[in-house]
Structures are given as C-alpha cells and as structure tokens.
mmCIF file of the N, C-alpha and C atoms, coordinates in Angstrom:
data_MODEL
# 
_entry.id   MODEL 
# 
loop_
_atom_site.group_PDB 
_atom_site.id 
_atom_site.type_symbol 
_atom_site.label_atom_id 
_atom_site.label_alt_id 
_atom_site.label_comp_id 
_atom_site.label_asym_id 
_atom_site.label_entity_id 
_atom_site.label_seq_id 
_atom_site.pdbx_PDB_ins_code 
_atom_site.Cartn_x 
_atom_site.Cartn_y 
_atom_site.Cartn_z 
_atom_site.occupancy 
_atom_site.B_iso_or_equiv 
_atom_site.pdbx_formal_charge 
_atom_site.auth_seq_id 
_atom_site.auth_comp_id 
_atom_site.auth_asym_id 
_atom_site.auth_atom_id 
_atom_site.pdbx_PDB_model_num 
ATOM 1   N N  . UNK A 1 1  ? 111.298 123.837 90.816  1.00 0.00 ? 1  UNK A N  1 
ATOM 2   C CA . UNK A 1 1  ? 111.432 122.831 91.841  1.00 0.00 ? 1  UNK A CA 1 
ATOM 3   C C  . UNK A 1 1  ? 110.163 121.989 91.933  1.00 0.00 ? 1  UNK A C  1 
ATOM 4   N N  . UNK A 1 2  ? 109.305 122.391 92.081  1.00 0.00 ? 2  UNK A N  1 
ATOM 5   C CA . UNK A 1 2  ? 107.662 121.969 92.361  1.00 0.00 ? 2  UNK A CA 1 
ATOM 6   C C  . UNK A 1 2  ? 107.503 121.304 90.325  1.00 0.00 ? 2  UNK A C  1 
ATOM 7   N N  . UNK A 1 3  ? 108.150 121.644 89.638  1.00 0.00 ? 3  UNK A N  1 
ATOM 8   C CA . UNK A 1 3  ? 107.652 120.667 88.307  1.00 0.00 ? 3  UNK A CA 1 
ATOM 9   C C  . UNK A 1 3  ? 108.451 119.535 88.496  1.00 0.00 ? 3  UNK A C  1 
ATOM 10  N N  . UNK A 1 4  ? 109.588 119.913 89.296  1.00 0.00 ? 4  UNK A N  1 
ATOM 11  C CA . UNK A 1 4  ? 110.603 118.931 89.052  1.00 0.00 ? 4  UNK A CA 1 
ATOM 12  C C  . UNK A 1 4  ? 110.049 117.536 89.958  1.00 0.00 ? 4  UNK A C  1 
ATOM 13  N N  . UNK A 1 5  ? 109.682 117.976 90.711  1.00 0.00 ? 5  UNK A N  1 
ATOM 14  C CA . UNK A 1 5  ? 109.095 116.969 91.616  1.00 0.00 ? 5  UNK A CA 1 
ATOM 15  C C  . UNK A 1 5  ? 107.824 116.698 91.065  1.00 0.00 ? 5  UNK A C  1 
ATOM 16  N N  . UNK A 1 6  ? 107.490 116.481 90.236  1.00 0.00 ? 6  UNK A N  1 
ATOM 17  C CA . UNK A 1 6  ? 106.069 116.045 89.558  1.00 0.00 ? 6  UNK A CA 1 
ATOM 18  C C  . UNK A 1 6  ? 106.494 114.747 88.938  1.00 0.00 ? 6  UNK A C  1 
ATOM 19  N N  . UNK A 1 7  ? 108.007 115.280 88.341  1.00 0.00 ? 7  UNK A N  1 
ATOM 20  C CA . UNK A 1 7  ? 108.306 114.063 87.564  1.00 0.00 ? 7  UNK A CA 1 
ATOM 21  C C  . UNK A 1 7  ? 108.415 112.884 87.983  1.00 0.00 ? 7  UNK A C  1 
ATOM 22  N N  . UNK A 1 8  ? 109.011 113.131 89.329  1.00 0.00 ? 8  UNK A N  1 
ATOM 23  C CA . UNK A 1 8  ? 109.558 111.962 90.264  1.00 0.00 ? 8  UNK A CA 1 
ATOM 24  C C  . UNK A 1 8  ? 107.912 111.260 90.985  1.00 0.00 ? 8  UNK A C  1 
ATOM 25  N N  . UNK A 1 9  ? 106.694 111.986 90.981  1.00 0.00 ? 9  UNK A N  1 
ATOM 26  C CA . UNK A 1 9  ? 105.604 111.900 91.989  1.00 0.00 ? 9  UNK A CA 1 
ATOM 27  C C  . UNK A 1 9  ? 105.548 110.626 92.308  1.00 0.00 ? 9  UNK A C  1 
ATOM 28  N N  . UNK A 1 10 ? 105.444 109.611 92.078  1.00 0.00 ? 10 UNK A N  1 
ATOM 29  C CA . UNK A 1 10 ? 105.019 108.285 92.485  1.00 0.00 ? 10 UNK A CA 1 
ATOM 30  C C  . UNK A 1 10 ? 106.102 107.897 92.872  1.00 0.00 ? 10 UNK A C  1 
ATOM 31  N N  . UNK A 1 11 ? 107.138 108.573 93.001  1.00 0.00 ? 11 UNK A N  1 
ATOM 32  C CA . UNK A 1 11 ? 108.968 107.434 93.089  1.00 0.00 ? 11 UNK A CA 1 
ATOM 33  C C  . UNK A 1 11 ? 109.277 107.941 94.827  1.00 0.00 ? 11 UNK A C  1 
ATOM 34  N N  . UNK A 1 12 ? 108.294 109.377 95.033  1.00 0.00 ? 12 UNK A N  1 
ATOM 35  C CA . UNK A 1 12 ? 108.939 109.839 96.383  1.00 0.00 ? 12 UNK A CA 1 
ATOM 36  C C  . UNK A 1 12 ? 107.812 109.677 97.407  1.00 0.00 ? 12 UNK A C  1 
ATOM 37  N N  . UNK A 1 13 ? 107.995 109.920 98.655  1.00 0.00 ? 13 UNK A N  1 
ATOM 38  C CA . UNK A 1 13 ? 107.127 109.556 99.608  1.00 0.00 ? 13 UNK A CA 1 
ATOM 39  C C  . UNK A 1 13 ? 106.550 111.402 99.736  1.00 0.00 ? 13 UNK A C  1 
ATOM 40  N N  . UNK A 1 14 ? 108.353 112.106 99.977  1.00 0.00 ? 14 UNK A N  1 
ATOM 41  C CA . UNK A 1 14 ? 107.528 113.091 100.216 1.00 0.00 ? 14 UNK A CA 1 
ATOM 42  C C  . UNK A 1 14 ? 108.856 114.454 100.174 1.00 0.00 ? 14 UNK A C  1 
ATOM 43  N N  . UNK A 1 15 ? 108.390 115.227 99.378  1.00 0.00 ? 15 UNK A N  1 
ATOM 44  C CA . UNK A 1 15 ? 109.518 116.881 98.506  1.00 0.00 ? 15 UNK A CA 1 
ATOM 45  C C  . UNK A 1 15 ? 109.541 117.575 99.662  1.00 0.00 ? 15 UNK A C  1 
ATOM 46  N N  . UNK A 1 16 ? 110.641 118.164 100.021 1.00 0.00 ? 16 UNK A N  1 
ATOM 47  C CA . UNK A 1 16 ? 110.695 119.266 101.077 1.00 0.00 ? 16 UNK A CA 1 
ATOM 48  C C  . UNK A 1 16 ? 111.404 120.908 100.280 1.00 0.00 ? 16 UNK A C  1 
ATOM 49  N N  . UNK A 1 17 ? 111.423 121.869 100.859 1.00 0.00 ? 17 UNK A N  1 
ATOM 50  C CA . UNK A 1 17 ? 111.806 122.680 100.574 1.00 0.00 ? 17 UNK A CA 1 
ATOM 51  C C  . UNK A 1 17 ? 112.370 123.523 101.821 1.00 0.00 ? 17 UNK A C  1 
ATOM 52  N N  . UNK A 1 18 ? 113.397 124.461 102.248 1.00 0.00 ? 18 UNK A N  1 
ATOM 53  C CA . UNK A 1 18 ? 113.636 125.430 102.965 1.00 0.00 ? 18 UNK A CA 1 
ATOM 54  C C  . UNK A 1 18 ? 113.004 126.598 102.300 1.00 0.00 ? 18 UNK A C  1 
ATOM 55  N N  . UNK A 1 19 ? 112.200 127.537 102.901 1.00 0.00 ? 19 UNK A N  1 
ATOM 56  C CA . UNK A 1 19 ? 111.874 128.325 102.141 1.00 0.00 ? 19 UNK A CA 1 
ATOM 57  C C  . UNK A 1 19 ? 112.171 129.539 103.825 1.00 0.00 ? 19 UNK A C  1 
ATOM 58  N N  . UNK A 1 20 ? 113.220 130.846 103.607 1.00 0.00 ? 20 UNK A N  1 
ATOM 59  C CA . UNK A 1 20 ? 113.422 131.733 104.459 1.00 0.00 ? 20 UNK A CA 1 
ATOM 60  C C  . UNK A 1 20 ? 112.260 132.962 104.518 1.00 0.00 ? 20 UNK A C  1 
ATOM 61  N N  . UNK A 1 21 ? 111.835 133.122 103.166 1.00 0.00 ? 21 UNK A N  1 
ATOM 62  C CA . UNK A 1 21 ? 111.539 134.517 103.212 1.00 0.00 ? 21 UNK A CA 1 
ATOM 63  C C  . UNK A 1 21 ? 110.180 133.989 103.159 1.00 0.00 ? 21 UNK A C  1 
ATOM 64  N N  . UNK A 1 22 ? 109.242 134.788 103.810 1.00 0.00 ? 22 UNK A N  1 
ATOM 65  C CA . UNK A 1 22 ? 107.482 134.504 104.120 1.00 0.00 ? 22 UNK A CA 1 
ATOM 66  C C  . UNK A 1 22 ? 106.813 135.006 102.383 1.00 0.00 ? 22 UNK A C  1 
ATOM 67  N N  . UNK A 1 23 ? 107.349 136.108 101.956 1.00 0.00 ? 23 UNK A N  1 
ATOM 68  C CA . UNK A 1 23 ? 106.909 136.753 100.853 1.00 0.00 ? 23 UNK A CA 1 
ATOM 69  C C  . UNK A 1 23 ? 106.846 135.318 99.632  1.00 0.00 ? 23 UNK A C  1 
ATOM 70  N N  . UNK A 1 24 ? 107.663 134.587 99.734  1.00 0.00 ? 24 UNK A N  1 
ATOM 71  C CA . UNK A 1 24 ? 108.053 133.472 98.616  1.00 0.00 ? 24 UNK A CA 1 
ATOM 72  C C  . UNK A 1 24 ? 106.849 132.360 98.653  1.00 0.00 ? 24 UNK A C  1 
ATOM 73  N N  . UNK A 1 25 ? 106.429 132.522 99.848  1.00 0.00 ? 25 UNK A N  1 
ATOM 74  C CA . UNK A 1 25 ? 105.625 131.142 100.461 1.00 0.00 ? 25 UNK A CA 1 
ATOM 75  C C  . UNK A 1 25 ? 104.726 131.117 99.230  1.00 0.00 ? 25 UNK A C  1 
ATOM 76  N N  . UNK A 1 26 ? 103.553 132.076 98.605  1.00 0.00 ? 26 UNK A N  1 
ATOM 77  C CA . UNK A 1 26 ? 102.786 132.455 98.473  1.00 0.00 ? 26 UNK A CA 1 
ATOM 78  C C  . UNK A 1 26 ? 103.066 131.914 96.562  1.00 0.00 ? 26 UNK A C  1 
ATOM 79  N N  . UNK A 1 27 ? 104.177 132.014 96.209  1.00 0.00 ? 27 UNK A N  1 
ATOM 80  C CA . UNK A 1 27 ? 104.763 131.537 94.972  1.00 0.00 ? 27 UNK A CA 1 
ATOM 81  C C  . UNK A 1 27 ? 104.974 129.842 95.018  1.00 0.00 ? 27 UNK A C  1 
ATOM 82  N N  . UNK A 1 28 ? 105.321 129.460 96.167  1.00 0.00 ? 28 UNK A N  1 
ATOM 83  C CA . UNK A 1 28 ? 105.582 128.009 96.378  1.00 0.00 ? 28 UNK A CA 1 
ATOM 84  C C  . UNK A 1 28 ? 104.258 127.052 95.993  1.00 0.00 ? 28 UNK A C  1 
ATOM 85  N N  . UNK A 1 29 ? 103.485 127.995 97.215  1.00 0.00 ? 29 UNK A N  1 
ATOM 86  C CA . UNK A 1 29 ? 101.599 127.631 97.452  1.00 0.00 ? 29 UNK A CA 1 
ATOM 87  C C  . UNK A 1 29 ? 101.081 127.278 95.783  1.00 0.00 ? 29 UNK A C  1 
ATOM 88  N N  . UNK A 1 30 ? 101.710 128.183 95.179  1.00 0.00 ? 30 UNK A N  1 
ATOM 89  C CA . UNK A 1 30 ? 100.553 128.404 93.776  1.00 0.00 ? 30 UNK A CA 1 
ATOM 90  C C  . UNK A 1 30 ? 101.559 127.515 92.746  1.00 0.00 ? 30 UNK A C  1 
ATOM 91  N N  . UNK A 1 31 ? 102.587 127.234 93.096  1.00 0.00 ? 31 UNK A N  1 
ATOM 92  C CA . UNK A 1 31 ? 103.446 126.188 92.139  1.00 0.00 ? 31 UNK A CA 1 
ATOM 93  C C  . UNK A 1 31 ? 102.776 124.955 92.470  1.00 0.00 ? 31 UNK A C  1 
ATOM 94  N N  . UNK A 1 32 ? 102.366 124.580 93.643  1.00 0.00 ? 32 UNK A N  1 
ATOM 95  C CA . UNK A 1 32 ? 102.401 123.328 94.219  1.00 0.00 ? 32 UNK A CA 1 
ATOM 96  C C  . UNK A 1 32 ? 100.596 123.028 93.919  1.00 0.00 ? 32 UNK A C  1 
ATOM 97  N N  . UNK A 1 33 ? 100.142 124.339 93.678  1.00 0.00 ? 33 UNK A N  1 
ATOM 98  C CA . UNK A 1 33 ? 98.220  123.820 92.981  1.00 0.00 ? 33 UNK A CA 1 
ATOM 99  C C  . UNK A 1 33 ? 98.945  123.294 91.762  1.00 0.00 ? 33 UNK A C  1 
ATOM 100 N N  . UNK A 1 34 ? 99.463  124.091 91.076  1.00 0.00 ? 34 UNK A N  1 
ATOM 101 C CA . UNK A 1 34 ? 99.418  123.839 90.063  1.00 0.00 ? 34 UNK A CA 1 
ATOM 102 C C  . UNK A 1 34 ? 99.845  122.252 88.922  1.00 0.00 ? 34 UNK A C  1 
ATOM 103 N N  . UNK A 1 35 ? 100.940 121.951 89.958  1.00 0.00 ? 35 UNK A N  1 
ATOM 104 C CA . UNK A 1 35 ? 100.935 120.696 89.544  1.00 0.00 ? 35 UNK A CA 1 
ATOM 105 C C  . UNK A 1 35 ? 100.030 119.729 90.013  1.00 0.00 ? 35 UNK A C  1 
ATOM 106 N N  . UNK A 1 36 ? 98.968  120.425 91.496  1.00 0.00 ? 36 UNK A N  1 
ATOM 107 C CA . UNK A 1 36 ? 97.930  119.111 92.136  1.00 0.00 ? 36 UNK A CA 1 
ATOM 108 C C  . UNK A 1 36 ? 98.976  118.291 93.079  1.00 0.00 ? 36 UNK A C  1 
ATOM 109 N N  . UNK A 1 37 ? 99.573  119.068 93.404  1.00 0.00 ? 37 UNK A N  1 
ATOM 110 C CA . UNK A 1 37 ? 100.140 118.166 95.043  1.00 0.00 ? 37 UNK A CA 1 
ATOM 111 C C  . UNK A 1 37 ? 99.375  117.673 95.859  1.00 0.00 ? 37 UNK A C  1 
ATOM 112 N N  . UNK A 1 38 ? 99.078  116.292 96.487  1.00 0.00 ? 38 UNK A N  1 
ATOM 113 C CA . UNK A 1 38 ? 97.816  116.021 97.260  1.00 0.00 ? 38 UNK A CA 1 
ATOM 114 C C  . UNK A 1 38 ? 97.726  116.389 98.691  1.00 0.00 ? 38 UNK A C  1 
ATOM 115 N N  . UNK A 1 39 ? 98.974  116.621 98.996  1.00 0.00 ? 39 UNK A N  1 
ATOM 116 C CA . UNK A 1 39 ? 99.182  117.484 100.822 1.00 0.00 ? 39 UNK A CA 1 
ATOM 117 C C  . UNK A 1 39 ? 100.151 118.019 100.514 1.00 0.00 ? 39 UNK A C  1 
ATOM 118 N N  . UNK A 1 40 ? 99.974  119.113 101.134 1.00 0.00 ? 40 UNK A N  1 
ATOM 119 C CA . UNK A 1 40 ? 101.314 120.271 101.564 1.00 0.00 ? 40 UNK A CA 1 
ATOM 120 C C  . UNK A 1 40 ? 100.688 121.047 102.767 1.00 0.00 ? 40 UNK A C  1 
ATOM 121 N N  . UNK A 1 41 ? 102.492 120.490 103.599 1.00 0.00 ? 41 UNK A N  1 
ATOM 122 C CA . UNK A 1 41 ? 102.485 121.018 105.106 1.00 0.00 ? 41 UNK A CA 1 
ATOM 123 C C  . UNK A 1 41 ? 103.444 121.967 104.816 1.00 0.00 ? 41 UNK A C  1 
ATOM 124 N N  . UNK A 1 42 ? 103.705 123.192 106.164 1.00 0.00 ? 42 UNK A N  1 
ATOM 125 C CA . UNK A 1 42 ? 104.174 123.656 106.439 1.00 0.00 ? 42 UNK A CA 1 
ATOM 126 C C  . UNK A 1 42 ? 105.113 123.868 107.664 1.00 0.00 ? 42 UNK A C  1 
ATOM 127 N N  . UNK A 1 43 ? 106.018 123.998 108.028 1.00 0.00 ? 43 UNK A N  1 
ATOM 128 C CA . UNK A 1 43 ? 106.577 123.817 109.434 1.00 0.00 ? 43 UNK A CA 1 
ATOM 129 C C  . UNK A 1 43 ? 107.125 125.191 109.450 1.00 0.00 ? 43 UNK A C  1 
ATOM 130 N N  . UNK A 1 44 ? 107.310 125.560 110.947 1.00 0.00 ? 44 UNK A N  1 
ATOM 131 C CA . UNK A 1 44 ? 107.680 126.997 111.002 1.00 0.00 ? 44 UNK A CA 1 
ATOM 132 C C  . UNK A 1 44 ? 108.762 126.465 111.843 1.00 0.00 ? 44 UNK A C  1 
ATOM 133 N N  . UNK A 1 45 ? 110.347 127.010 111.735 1.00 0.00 ? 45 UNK A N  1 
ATOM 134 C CA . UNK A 1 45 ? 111.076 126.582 112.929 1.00 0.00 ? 45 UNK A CA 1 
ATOM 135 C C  . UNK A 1 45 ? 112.116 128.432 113.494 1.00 0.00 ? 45 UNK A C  1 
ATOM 136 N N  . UNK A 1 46 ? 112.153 129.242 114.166 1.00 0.00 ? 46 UNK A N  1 
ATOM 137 C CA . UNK A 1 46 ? 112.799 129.941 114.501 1.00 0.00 ? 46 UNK A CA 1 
ATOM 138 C C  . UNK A 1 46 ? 114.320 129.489 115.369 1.00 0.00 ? 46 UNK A C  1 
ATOM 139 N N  . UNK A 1 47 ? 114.895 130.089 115.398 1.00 0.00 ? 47 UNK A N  1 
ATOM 140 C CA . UNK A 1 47 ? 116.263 130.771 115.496 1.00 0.00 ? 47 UNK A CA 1 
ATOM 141 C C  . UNK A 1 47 ? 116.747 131.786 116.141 1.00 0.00 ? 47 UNK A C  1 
ATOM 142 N N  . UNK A 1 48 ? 116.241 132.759 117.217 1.00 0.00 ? 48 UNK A N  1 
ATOM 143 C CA . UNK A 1 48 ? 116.775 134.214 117.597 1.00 0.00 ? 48 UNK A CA 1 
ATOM 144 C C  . UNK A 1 48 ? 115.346 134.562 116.931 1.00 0.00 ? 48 UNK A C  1 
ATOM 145 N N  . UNK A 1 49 ? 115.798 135.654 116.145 1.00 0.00 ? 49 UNK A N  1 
ATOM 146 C CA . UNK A 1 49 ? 114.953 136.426 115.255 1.00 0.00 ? 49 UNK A CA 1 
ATOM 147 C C  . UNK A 1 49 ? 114.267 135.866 114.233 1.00 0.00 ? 49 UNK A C  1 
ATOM 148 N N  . UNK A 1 50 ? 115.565 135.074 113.163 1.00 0.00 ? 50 UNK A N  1 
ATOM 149 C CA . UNK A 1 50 ? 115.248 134.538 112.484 1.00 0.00 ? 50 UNK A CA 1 
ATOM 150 C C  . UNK A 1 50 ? 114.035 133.321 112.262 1.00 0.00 ? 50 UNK A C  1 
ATOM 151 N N  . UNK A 1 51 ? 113.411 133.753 111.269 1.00 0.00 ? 51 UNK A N  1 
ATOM 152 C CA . UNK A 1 51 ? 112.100 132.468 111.319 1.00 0.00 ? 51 UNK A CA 1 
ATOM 153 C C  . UNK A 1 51 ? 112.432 132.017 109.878 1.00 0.00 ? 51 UNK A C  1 
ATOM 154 N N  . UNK A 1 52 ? 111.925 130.544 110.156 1.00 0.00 ? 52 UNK A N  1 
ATOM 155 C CA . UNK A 1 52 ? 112.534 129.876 108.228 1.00 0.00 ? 52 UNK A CA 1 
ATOM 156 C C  . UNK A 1 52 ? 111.109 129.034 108.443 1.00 0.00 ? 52 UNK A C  1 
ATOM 157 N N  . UNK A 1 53 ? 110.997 128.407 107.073 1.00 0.00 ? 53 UNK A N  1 
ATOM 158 C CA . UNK A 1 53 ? 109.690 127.397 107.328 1.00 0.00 ? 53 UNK A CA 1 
ATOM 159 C C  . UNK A 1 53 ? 110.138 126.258 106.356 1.00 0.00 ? 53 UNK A C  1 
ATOM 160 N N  . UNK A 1 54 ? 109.988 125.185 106.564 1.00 0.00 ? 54 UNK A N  1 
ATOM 161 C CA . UNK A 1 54 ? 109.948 123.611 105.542 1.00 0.00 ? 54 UNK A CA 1 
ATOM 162 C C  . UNK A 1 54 ? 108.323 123.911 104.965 1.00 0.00 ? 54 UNK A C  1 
ATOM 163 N N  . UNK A 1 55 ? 108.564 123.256 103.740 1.00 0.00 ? 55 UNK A N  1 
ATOM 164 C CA . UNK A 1 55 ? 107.984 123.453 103.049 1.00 0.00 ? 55 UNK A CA 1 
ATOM 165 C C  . UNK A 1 55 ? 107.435 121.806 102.634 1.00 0.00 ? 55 UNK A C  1 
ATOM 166 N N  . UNK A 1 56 ? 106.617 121.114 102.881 1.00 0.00 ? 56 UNK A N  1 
ATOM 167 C CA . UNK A 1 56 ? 106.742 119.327 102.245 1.00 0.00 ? 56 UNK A CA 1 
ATOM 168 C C  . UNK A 1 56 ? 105.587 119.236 101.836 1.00 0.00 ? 56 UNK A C  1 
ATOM 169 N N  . UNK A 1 57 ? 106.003 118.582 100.726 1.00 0.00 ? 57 UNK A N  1 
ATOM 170 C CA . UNK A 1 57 ? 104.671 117.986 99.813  1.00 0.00 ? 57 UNK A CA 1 
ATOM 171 C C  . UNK A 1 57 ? 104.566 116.907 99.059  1.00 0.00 ? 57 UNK A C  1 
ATOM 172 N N  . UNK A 1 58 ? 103.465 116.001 99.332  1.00 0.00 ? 58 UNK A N  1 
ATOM 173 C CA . UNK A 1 58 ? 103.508 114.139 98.134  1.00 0.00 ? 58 UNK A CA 1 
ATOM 174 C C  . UNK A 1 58 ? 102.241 114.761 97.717  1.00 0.00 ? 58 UNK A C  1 
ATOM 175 N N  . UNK A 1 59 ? 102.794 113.835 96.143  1.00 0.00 ? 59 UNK A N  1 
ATOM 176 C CA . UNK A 1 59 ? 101.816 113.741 95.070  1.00 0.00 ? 59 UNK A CA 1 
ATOM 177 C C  . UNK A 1 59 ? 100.987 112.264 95.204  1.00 0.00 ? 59 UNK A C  1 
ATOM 178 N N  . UNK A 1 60 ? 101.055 111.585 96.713  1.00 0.00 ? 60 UNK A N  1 
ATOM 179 C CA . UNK A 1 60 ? 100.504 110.544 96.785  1.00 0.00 ? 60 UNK A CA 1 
ATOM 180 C C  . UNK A 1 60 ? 99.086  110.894 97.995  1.00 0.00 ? 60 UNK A C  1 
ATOM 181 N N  . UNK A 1 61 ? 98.218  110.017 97.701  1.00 0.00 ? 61 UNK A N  1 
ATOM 182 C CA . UNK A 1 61 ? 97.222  110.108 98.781  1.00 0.00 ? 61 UNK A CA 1 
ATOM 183 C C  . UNK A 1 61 ? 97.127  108.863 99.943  1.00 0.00 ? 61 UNK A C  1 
ATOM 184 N N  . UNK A 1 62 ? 96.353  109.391 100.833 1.00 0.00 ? 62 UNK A N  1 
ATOM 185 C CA . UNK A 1 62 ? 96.853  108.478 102.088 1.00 0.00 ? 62 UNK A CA 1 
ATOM 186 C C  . UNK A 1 62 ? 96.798  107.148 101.855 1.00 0.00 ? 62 UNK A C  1 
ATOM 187 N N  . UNK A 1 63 ? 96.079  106.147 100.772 1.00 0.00 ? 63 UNK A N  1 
ATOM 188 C CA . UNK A 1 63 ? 96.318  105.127 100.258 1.00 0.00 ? 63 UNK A CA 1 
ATOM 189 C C  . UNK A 1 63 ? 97.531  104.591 99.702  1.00 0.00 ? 63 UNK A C  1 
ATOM 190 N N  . UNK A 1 64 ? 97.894  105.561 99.100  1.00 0.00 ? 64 UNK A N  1 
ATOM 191 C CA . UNK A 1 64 ? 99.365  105.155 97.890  1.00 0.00 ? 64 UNK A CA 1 
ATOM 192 C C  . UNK A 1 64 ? 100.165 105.500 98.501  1.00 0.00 ? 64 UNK A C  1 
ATOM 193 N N  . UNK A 1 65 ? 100.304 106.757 99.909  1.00 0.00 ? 65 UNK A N  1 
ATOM 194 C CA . UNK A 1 65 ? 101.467 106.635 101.248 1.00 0.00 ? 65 UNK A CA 1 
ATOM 195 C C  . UNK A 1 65 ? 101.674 105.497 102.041 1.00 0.00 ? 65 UNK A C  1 
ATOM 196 N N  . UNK A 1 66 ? 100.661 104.484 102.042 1.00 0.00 ? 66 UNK A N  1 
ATOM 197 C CA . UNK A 1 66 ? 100.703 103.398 103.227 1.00 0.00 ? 66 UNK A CA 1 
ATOM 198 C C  . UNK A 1 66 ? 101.121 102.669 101.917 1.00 0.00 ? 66 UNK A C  1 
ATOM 199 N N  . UNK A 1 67 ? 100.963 102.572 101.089 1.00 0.00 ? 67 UNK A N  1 
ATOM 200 C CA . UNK A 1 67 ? 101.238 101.306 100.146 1.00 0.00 ? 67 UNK A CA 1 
ATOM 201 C C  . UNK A 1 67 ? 102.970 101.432 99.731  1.00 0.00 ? 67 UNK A C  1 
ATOM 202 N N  . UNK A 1 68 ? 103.171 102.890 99.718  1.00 0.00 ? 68 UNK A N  1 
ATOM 203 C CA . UNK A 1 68 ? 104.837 103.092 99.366  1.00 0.00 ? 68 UNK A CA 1 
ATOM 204 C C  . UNK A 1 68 ? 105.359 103.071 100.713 1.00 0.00 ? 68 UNK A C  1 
ATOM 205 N N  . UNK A 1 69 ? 105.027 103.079 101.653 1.00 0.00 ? 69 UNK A N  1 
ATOM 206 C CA . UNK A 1 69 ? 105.863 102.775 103.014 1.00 0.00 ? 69 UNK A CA 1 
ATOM 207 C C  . UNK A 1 69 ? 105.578 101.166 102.962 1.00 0.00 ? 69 UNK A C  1 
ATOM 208 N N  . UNK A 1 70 ? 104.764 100.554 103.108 1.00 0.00 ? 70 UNK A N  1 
ATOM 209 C CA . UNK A 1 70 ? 104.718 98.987  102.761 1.00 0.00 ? 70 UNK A CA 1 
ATOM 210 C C  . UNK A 1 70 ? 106.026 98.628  102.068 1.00 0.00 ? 70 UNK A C  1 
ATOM 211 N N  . UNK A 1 71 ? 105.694 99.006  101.078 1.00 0.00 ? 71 UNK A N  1 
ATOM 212 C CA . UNK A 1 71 ? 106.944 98.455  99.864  1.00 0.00 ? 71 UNK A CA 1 
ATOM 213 C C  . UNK A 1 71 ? 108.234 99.043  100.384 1.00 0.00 ? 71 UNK A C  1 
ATOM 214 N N  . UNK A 1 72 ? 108.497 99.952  100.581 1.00 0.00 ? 72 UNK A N  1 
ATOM 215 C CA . UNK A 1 72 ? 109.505 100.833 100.381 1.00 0.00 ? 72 UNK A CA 1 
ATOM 216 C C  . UNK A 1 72 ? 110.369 100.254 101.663 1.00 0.00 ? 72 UNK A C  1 
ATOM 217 N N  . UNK A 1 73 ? 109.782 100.450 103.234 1.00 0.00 ? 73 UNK A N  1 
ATOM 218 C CA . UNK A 1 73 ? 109.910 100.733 104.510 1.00 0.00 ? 73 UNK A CA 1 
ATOM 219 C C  . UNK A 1 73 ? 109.613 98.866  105.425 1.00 0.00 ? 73 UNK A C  1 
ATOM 220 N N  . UNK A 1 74 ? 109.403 98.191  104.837 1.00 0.00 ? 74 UNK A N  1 
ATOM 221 C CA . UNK A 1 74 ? 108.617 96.706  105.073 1.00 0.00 ? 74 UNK A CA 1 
ATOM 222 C C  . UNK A 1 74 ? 109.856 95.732  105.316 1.00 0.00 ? 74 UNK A C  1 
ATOM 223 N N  . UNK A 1 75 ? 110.146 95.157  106.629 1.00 0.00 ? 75 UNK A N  1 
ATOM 224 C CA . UNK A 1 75 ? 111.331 94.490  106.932 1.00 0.00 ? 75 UNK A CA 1 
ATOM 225 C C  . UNK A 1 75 ? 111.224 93.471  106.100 1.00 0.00 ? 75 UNK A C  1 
ATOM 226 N N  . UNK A 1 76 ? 112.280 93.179  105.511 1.00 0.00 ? 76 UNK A N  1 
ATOM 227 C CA . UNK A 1 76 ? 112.479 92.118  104.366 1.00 0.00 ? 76 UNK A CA 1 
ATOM 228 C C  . UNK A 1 76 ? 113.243 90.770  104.655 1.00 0.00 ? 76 UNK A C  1 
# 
C-alpha cells in the first residue's frame, strides 16, 4: 500500500489508511520511512471498546501542499 502510493506521490494531496489492530501500526510506521513520506498523522477514533486509527500520509511538503491545493482546490 505505502509503495503504491509512492507512485502516485505528487498526483495526491494526501493517502489514508484504516488500520484496526495497534500491533500493525508499527509495520505501517516503517513502510512509510521507507519510502520518505514527508508527514504522517495518526488519528485515533473509538467505538464502545473498539479503538481503530486513520492512518494519513503526503509525499508533499508544506510548500508543494499549498501549491497542489492552489491548483487543484482554486475557484476557476
């Protein structure tokens, strides 16, 4: 998932993931060095018991985010 989104890096603003199980996080984390993701957040959202977390990450930096919301997001 995390290579796959490498390919796309400059085309997306920003990759999400559901990720349930906490044990996985830790595999996500080290996919997402590895390609050099320039931010990755985490969100925690519960349910009852259940806890899940989003997972989001751009291969853009806060320059090339304002410049692809410009272009992208810019009333025409």
């Amino acid at each position: 998932m995390t290579d796959q989104g490498a390919l796309f890096a400059k085309q997306v603003l920003w990759f999400t993931t559901l990720v349930s199980k906490k044990e996985t996080l830790a595999g996500v984390y080290k996919g997402l060095r590895t390609v050099a993701a320039k931010d990755v957040r985490t969100i925690s959202m519960s349910q009852g018991q259940k806890v899940s977390r989003i997972v989001a990450w751009t291969f853009l930096d806060e320059a090339e985010r304002a410049a692809w919301k410009q272009k992208h997001w810019s009333d025409k």
